[in-house]
C-alpha positions in Angstrom: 0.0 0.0 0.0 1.1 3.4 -0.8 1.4 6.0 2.0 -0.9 8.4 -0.1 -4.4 8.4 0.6 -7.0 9.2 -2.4 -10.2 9.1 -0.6 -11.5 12.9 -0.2 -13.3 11.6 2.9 -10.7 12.5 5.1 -10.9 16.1 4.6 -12.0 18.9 7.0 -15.6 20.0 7.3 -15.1 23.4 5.8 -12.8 22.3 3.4 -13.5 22.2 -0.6 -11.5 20.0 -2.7 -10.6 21.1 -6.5 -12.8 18.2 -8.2 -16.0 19.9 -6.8 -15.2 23.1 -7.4 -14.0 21.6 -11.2 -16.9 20.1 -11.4 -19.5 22.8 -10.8 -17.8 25.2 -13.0 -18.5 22.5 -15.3 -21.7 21.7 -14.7 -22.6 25.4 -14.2 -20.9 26.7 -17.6 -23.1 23.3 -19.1 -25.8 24.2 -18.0 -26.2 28.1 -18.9 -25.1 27.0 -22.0 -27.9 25.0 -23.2 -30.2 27.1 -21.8 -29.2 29.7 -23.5 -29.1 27.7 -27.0 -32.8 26.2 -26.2 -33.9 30.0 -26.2 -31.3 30.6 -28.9 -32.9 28.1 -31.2 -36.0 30.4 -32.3 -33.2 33.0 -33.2 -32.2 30.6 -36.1 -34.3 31.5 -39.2 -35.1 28.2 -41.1 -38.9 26.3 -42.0 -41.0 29.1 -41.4 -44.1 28.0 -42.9 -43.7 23.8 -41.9 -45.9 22.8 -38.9 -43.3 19.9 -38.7 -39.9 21.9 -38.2 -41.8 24.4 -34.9 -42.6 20.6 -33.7 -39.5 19.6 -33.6 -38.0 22.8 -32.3 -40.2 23.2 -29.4 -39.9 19.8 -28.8 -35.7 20.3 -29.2 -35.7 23.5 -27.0 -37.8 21.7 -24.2 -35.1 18.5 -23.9 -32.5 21.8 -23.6 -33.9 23.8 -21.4 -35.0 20.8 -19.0 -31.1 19.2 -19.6 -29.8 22.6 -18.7 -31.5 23.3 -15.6 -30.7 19.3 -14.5 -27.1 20.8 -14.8 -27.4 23.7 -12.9 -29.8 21.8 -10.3 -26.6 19.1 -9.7 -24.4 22.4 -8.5 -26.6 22.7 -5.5 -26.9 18.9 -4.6 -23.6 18.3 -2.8 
């Protein structure tokens, strides 16, 4: 066994170790990014007369915006 110890449980109670912060910058820069393009979508000129093309980009800009705010969500959990 090596002397060095992996396991972040060992830490201090007011400590923060670089993974979380790592990974809500991550998850925070994720998530205001695809909630941005979900509203960023309608911006995009293209099938402007085809009932078909608005289906699929509401349907498109809902799975964003609900992935995006699941992102930002995660940030708060731990």
């Amino acid at each position: 066994m090596s002397s060095f110890s992996t396991n972040i449980d060992h830490q201090a109670p007011g400590e923060i170790s670089v993974a979380t912060i790592f990974r809500s910058l991550v998850l925070g820069f994720l998530g205001i990014s695809l909630c941005i393009s979900a509203f960023g979508l309608w911006l995009v000129p293209g099938g402007q007369g085809l009932p078909e093309v608005s289906l699929i980009k509401m349907g498109l800009s809902a799975a964003l915006l609900i992935a995006g705010l699941c992102c930002m969500v995660m940030i708060r959990r731990r």
